[in-house]
N, C-alpha and C positions, 0 to 999 in steps of 0.2 A: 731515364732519358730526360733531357731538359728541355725545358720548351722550345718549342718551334715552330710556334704559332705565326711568328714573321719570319723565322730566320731560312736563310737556304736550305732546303731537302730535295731530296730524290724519293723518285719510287719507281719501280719496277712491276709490268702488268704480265701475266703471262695465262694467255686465252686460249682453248681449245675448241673449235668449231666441229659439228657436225662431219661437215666435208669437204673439197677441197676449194669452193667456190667463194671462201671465205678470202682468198687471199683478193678480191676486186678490194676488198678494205680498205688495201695497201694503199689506193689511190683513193676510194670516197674518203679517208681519214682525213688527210690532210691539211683541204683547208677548216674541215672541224678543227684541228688543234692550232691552224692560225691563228685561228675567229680570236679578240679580244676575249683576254679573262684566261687564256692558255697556259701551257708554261712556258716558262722560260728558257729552255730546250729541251730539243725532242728528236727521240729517233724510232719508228716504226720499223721491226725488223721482225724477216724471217727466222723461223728456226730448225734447226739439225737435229738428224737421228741420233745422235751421237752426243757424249759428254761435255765435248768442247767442238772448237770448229770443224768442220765435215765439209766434205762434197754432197752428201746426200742431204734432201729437205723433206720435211716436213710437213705437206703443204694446206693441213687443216689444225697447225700451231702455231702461233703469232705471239709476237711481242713489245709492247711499249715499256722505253725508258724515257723519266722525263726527269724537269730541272723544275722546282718550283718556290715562290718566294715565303713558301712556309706552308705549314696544315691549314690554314685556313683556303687558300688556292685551290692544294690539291683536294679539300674535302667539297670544295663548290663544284669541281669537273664532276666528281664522283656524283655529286647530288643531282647535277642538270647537264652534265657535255650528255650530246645523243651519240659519242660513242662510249661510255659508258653507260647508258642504258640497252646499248645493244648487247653489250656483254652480258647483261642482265640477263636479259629475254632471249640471246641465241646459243652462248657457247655453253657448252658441255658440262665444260671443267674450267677454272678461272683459278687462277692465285696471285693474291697482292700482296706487295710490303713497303715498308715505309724505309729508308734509307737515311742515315745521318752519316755526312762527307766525313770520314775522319785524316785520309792523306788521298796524294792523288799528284799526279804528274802527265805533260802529256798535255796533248790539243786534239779536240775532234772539231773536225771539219774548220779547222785553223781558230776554232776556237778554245776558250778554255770555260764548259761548260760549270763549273762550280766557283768561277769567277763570285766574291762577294761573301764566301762559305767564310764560316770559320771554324777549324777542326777541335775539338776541346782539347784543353790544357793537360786534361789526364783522363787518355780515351776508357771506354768502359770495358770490364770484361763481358767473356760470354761471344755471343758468333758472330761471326765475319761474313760481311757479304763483296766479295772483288768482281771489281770490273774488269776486264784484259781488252784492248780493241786498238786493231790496227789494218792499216791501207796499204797493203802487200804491193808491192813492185810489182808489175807484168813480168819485169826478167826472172822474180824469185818466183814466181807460181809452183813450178813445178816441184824447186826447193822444198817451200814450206809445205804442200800435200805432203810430199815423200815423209814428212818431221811426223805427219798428222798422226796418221795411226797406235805411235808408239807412246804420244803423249797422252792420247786419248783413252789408252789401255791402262799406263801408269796413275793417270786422273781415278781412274775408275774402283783402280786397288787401293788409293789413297788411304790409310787411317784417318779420320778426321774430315774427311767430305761426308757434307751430308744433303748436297744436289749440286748440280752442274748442265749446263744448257747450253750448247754453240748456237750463234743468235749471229744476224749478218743483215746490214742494209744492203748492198750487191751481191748476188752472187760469186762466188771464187775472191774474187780482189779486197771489200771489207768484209770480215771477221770478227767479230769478238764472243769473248766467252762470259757468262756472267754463274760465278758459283757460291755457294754456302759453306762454310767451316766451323767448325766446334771452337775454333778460339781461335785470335792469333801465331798463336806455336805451328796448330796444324796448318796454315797457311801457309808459314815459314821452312818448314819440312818438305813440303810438296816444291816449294819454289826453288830452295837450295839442296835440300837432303839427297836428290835422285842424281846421281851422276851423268843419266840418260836427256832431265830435263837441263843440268847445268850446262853439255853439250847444245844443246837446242840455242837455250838463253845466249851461249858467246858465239853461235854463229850469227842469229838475227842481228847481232853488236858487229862483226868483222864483217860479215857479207851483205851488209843494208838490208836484209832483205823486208824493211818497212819503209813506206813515203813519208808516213804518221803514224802515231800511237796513242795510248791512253791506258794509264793504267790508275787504277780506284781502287779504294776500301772505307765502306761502312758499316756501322753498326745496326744491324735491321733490328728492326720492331714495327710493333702493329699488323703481322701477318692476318690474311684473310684466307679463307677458301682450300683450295687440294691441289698440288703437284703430282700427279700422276699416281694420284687415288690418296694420298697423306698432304701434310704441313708438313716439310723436310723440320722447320724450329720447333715442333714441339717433340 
C-alpha cells in the first residue's frame, strides 16, 4: 500500500454494543464528528440482520463510514475523538479497516464524497472492499424489498464473499451494503455472473427505482478487531 499519510482514505467502523440503548449514539455522535479535526465526511448508520439491505435492524450494531484527509487524521480521531474511546470502553465487539478509494461513481447526499482521491495507476491485488448506497424512491419501496430477499440469499452463496453488512442512515428509503471479496474477479462474478442479480441491476436502470446512488471500491488494509467473532481478511 502506498502512503497515505495526506492523501484521501476511508475507513469503515463497525461496533457492537451490549444492548439496544446504544443506538441514543446515533444522535450524541454527531456533533463529535463535527467538532474541528473530523472527517471529511461521514455517515453514522444503522445495521441489518441480514447480508445486504433488510427491513430488519439490528439495534445494538452500528456503523461509521468516514472520508479522511489521510492516516494521520484518521489515527488522531482514534487517539482522542470521545467517540472512539467509547468504543473502547463500551462495545463488545468492534472491527476497523483502513480503505484505499480505487474507483467509485455516484453522489451521496449530492455530494461526491472521495472528491480529491486518486485511485492508483495499477490497482493492487488481493481483497476488495465495495460500497453500494442508494436513496430509494417512495414509489419503488415496495419494488426494491420485493428484489431483497433473493439478493440477499444469492450474496450469501457467493463464492468469494468473505462479509457483507446491510448498513442504512434511514430507515426503508437509504440503504447501502458495505462488503468484503477475495479479489476483484469475485466481485465481478457476484455483479454480472447471476442472472437473478443482472435482472435486479436492469430494472433499478429502467424503473428509476433510486433518487441517488453511490457505488465504491477499495483496497482494505490495516484491519483491527472481530466481525462476528473473526477478521473476515485474515
Amino acid at each position: 500500500m502506498s502512503d497515505t499519510s495526506t492523501a484521501i482514505m476511508a475507513s469503515f467502523h463497525l461496533v457492537r454494543y451490549g444492548d439496544a440503548g446504544a443506538m441514543r449514539h446515533m444522535a450524541l455522535d454527531r456533533p463529535l464528528l463535527r467538532a474541528a479535526g473530523g472527517p471529511v465526511f461521514w455517515r453514522l448508520l444503522g445495521t441489518g440482520r441480514g447480508t445486504s439491505m433488510s427491513l430488519g435492524a439490528d439495534l445494538r450494531r452500528w456503523a461509521l463510514f468516514a472520508v479522511w484527509r489521510g492516516e494521520r487524521q484518521l489515527d488522531a480521531f482514534l487517539r482522542d475523538s470521545p467517540v472512539a474511546e467509547r468504543w473502547r470502553a463500551e462495545a463488545v465487539e468492534s472491527w476497523h479497516v483502513r480503505l484505499a478509494p480505487l474507483a467509485w461513481r455516484g453522489r451521496w447526499g449530492g455530494a461526491d464524497p472521495f472528491a480529491g482521491a486518486v485511485p492508483p495507476a495499477h490497482p493492487p491485488t488481493g481483497p476488495v472492499a465495495v460500497l453500494t448506497r442508494a436513496s430509494i424512491r417512495p414509489s419503488r419501496l415496495a419494488a426494491f424489498y420485493r428484489s431483497v430477499p433473493g439478493v440477499d440469499r444469492a450474496l450469501r452463496q457467493q463464492e468469494g464473499r468473505l462479509a457483507s453488512v446491510g448498513v442504512g442512515e434511514w430507515p426503508l428509503a437509504r440503504q447501502a451494503t458495505f462488503s468484503l471479496w477475495r479479489d476483484a474477479a469475485a466481485v465481478r462474478a457476484f455483479a454480472y455472473g447471476l442472472p437473478s442479480h443482472r435482472e435486479v441491476i436492469s430494472r433499478v436502470r429502467t424503473e428509476r427505482w433510486y433518487g441517488e446512488e453511490l457505488f465504491a471500491r477499495f483496497a482494505p488494509y490495516a484491519a483491527e478487531g472481530t466481525w462476528d467473532g473473526r477478521d473476515p481478511l485474515t
